[in-house]
C-alpha positions as CSV (number, residue, x, y, z in Angstrom):
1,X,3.0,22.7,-0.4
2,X,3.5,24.0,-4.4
3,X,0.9,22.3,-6.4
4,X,2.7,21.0,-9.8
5,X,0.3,20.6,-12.5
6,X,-3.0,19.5,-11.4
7,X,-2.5,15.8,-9.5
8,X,1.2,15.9,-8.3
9,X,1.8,17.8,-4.7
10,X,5.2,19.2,-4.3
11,X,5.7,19.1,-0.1
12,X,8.4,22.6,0.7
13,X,8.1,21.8,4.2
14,X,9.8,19.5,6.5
15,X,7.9,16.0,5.5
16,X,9.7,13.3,7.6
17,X,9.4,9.3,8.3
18,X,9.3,9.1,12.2
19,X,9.0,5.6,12.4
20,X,7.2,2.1,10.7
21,X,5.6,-1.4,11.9
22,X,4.7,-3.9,9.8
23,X,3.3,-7.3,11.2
24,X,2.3,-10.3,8.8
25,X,1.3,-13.7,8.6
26,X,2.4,-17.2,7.9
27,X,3.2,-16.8,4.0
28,X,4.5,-13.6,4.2
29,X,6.9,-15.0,6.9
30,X,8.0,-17.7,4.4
31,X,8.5,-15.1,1.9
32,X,12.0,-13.6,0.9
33,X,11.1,-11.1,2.8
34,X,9.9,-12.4,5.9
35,X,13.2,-11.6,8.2
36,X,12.3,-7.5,7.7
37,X,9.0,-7.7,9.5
38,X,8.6,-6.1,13.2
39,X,5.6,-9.0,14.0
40,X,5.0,-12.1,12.5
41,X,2.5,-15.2,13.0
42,X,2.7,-18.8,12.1
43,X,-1.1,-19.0,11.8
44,X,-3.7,-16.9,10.0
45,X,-5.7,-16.4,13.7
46,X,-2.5,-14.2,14.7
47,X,-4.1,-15.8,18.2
48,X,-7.4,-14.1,17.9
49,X,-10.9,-16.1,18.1
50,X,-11.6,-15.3,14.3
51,X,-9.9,-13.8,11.4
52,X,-12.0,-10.7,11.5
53,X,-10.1,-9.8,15.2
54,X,-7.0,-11.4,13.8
55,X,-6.6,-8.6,11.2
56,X,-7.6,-6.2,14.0
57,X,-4.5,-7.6,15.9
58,X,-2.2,-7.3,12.9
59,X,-3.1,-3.5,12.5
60,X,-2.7,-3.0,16.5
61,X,0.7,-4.7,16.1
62,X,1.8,-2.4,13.4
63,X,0.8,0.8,15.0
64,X,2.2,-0.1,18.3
65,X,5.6,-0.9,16.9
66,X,5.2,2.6,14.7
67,X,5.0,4.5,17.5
68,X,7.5,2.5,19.4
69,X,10.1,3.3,16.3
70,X,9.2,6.9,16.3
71,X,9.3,7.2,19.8
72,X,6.3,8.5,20.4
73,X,2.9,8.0,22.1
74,X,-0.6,7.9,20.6
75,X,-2.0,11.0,22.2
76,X,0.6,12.9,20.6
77,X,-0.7,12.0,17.1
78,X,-3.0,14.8,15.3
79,X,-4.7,12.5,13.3
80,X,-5.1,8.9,12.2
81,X,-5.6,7.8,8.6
82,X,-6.4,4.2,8.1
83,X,-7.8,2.1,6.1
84,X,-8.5,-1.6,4.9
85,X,-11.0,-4.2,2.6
86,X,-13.5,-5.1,4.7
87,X,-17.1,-4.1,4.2
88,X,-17.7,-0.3,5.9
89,X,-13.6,-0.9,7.0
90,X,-14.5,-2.4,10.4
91,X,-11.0,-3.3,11.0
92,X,-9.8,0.5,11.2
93,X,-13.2,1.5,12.3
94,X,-13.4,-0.5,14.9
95,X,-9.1,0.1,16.3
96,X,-9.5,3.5,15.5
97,X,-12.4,3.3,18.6
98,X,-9.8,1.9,21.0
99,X,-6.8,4.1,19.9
100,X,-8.8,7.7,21.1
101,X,-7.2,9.5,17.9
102,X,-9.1,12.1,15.5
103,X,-9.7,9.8,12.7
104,X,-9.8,9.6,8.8
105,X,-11.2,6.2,7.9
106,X,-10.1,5.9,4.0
107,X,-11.1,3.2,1.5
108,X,-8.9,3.0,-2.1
109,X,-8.9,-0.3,-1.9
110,X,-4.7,-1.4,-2.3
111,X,-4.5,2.2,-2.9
112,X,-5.0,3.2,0.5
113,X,-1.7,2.8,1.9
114,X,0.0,5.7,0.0
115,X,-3.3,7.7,-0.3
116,X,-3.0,8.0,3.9
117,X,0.4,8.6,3.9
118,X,0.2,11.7,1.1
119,X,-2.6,13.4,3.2
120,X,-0.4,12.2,6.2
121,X,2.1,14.8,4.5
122,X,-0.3,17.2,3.6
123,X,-1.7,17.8,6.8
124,X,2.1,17.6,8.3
125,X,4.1,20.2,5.5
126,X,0.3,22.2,6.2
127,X,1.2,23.1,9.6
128,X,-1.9,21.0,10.8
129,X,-0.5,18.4,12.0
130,X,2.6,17.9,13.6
131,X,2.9,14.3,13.8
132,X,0.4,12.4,11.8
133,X,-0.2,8.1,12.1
134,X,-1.4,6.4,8.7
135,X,-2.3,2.5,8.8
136,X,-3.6,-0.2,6.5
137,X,-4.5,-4.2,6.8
138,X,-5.8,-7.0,4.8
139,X,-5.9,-10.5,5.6
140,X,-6.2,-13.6,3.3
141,X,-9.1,-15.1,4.7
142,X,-11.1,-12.5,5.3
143,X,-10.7,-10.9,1.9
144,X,-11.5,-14.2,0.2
145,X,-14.8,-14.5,2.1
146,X,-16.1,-11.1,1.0
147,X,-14.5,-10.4,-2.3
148,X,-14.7,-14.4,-3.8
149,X,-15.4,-17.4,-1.7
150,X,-14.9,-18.7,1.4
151,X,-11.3,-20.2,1.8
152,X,-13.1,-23.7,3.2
153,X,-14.8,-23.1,-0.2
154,X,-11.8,-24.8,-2.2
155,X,-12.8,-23.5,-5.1
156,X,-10.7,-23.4,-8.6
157,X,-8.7,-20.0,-9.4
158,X,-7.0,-19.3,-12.5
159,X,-3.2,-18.6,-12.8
160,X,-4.3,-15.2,-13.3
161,X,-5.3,-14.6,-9.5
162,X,-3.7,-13.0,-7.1
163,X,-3.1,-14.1,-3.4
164,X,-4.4,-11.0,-0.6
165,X,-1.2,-10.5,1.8
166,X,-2.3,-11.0,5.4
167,X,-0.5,-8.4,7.5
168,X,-0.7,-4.7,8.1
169,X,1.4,-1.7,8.0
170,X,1.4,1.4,9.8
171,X,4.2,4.8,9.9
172,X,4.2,7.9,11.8
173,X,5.2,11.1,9.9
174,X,6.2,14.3,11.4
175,X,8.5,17.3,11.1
176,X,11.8,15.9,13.3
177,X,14.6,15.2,10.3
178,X,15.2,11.1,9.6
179,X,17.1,9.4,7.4
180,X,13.8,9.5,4.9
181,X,12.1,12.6,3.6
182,X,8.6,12.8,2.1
183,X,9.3,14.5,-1.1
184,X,5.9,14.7,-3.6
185,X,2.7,12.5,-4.1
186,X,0.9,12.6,-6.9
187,X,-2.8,11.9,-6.9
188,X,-4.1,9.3,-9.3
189,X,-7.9,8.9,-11.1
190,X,-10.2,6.6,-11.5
191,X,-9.3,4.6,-14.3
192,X,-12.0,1.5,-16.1
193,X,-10.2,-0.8,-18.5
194,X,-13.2,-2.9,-18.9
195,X,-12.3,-5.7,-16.7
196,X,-14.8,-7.9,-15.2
197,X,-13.0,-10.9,-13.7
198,X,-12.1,-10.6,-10.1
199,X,-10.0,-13.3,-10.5
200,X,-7.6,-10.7,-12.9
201,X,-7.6,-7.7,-10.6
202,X,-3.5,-7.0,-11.7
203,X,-4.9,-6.6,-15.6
204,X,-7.7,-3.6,-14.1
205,X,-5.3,-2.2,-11.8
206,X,-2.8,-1.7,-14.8
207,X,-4.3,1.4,-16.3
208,X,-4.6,3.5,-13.6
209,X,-0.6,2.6,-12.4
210,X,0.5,3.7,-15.8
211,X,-1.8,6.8,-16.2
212,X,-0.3,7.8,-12.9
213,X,3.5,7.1,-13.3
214,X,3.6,9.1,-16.4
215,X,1.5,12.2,-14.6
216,X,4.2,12.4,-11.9
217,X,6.6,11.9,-14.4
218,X,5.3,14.7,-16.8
219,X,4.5,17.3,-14.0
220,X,7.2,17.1,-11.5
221,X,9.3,17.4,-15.0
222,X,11.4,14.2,-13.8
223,X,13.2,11.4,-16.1
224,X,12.2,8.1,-15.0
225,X,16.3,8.0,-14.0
226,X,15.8,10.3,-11.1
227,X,14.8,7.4,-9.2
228,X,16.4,4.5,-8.1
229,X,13.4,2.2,-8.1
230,X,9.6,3.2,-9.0
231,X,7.4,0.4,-7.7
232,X,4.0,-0.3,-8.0
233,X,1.8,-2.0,-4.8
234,X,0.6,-5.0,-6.5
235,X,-0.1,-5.7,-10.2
236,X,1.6,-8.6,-9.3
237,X,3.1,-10.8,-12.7
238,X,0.2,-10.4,-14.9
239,X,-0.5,-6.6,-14.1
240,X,3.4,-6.0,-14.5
241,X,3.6,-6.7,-17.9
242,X,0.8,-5.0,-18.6
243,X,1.9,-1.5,-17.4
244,X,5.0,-2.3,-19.1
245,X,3.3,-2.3,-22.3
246,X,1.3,0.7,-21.6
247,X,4.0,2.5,-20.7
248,X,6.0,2.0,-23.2
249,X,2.7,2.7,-25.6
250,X,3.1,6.7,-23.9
251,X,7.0,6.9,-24.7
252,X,8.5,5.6,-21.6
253,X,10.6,2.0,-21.4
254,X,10.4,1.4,-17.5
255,X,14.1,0.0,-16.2
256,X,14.3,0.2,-12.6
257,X,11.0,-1.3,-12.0
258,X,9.5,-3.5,-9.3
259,X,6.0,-4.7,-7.9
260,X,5.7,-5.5,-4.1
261,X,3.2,-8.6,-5.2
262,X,5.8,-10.1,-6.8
263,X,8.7,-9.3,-4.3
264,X,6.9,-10.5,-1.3
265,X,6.4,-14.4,-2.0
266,X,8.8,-16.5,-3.6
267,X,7.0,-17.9,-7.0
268,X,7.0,-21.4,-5.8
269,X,4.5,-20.2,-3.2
270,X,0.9,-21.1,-3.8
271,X,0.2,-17.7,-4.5
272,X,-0.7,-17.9,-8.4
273,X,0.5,-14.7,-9.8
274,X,1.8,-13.1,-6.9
275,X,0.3,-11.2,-3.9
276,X,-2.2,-9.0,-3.0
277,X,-4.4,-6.5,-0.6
278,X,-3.7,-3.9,1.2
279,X,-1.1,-4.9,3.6
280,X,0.7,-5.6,0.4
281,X,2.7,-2.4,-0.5
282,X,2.4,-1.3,3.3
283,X,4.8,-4.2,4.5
284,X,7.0,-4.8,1.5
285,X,8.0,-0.3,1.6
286,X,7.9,-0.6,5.3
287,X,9.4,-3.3,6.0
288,X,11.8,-3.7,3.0
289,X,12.7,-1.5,1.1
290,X,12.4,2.3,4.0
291,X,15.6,-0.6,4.9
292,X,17.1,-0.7,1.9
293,X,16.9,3.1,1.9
294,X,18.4,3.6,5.4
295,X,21.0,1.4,3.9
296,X,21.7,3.6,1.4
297,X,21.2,0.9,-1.4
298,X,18.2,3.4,-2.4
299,X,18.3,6.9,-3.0
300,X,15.0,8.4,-4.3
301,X,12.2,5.7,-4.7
302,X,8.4,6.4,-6.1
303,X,5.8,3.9,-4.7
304,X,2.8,3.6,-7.0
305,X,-0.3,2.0,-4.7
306,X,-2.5,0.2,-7.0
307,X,-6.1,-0.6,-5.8
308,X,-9.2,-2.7,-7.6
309,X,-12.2,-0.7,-6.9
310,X,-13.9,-3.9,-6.4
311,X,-17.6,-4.5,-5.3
312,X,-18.8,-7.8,-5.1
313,X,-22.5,-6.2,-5.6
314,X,-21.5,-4.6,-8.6
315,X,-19.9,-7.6,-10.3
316,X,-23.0,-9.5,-9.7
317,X,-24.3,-7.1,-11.3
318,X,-22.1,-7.5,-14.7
319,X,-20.1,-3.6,-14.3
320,X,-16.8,-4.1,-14.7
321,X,-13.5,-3.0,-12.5
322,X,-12.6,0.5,-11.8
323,X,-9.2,1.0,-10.5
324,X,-7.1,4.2,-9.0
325,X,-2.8,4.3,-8.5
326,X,-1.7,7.1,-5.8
327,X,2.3,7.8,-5.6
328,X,4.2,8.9,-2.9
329,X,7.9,9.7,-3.7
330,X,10.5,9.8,-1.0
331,X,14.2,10.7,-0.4
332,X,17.3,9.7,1.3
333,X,18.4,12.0,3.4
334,X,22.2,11.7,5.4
C-alpha cells in the first residue's frame, strides 16, 4: 500500500472483488432497481418473528449469496468486517456469533459499507488477509424505532426526510483477478455542519461527502473526469444539492454524479426525499452498478459512503449532527 497524502490509500497489490450479495425488502423490490438483487422479500419480516431477526436474515442472505458468487466457503475468510444501525450493532454482533469468523464489528453509521470494504483491502494488498468478507444491513422498521418513532407511531415527517433502505449487502475480496479491481480509498473526517434535525440527515451528511471527494481528488492528483461516475451512499435529493454547492464553492463543478438514495426508489415512492441507511449504498454498488461495471458501461467509479453520526441521546440532548464520507475507488479490469 503507498500512502498518498495523509487520508487517501493507494492499494499496489492485487485488490480484487471475489464476489457480492445483496438481499432487500418490499420497496426496494418495487424500485428501478429491484430486478438486480440476489434476495428479495415482499414483507418487511423477510419471514422472521420480528424485524430485529428479519434484518439478521437479510444480512445472512447477503453473505451466503457472497460467498456463493466468490466461490468460496466461510472458513476460508480471514476476517469479517460488518456493521449496521442498531444500538451496540446486534445485527452483525449477533450473525458474526453464528458465522465462526475473526470479526471486526464497525459502526460509521451509512459510512460503514465502504469503511469495511477499504480495510477489507487493506488487510488483503497487506498480505494479512487473503480473502477478506465485509457486510452491512439496515432495515426500515427497525431504524425508525430507535433513531425517530415507531413506524405504528404514524407520525408527521417533513419532505426533507429520508426513507432507511431495508436490505443488506455483503462482498468478498481477495487476491484471485476479476473483472473489478480495488484501486484506492480514501479515509474521510468527522465533519459538524451544525445540524440538529434528524428528520434532514442528507443536509449533515453533505459536508463531510464534499470535504472527502475533493481530498481524493487533490491527493491521488485525479481530475474529477478520471471517473466515469463518483457517487455518494445517500444524501439523497436534499443532501445532493447541497454537495453540489459546496463543491463547486472549493473549485469543482461535479458532472458525472449520482446518489444511491436517489437511484434506488422511484420518486413517486413514499420515500420523501429519497432513501436511506446502511443497506443503502451496499445494495445499489452491489447490486447495480459492480453490473453495470462487468458490463462495461462503467470504467473507473468512486463510491463516497455517507453516514449521520446520529445518537438519539445526544439529540435529546440539543448537540447537533456529526457526519463522516469514506471512498472506495474501483476499476474495470478485462
Amino acid at each position: 500500500m503507498q500512502r498518498r497524502g495523509k487520508q487517501t490509500w493507494h492499494f499496489d497489490q492485487p485488490v480484487y472483488i471475489q464476489g457480492t450479495g445483496t438481499a432487500v425488502g418490499p420497496e426496494e423490490l418495487k424500485g428501478p432497481l429491484g430486478s438486480y438483487f440476489d434476495v428479495t422479500y415482499n414483507n418487511l419480516y423477510a419471514d422472521q418473528d420480528n424485524w430485529e431477526l428479519a434484518e439478521r436474515k437479510l444480512m445472512q442472505d447477503a453473505v451466503e449469496t457472497a460467498l456463493k458468487n466468490a466461490e468460496k466457503k466461510s472458513e476460508e475468510m480471514d476476517y469479517f468486517f460488518a456493521g449496521d444501525l442498531l444500538n451496540q450493532i446486534v445485527t452483525s454482533n449477533y450473525y458474526a456469533r453464528e458465522l465462526d469468523v475473526p470479526y471486526f464489528g464497525l459502526f460509521s453509521a451509512c459510512a460503514t459499507v465502504m469503511e469495511g470494504l477499504a480495510l477489507s483491502s487493506l488487510f488483503v494488498d497487506s498480505g494479512v488477509a487473503n480473502y477478506t468478507l465485509t457486510a452491512v444491513s439496515s432495515h426500515n422498521a427497525t431504524a425508525e424505532r430507535q433513531f425517530r418513532y415507531p413506524t405504528e407511531f404514524a407520525g408527521q415527517r417533513p419532505d426533507s426526510s429520508t426513507f432507511t433502505v431495508t436490505g443488506a449487502g455483503a462482498v468478498v475480496v481477495g487476491k484471485k483477478q476479476s473483472s473489478i479491481k480495488v484501486t484506492d480509498a480514501t479515509i474521510g473526517k468527522v465533519k459538524d455542519y451544525g445540524i440538529k434535525q434528524p428528520f434532514d440527515m442528507g443536509s449533515a451528511m453533505a459536508p463531510a461527502a464534499a470535504d472527502t471527494i475533493v481530498t481524493h481528488l487533490r491527493e491521488t492528483g485525479r481530475d474529477q473526469s478520471y471517473y466515469d461516475v463518483i457517487v455518494t451512499g445517500d444524501l439523497s435529493r436534499v443532501g445532493s444539492g447541497i454537495l453540489r454547492k459546496l463543491v463547486q464553492d472549493r473549485g469543482i463543478t461535479l458532472e458525472r454524479y449520482e446518489d444511491c438514495g436517489i437511484m434506488i426508489y422511484h420518486q413517486e415512492q413514499p420515500v420523501f426525499s429519497g432513501g436511506s441507511g446502511a443497506a443503502c449504498p451496499a445494495v445499489v454498488t452491489f447490486g447495480h452498478l459492480f453490473k453495470e461495471m462487468k458490463r462495461g458501461n462503467i470504467n473507473r467509479m468512486l463510491v463516497v459512503a455517507t453516514g449521520a453520526l446520529l445518537s438519539p441521546l445526544m439529540i435529546q440532548q440539543k448537540e447537533s449532527i456529526p457526519s463522516i464520507a469514506h471512498a472506495v475507488a474501483f476499476e474495470r479490469e478485462e
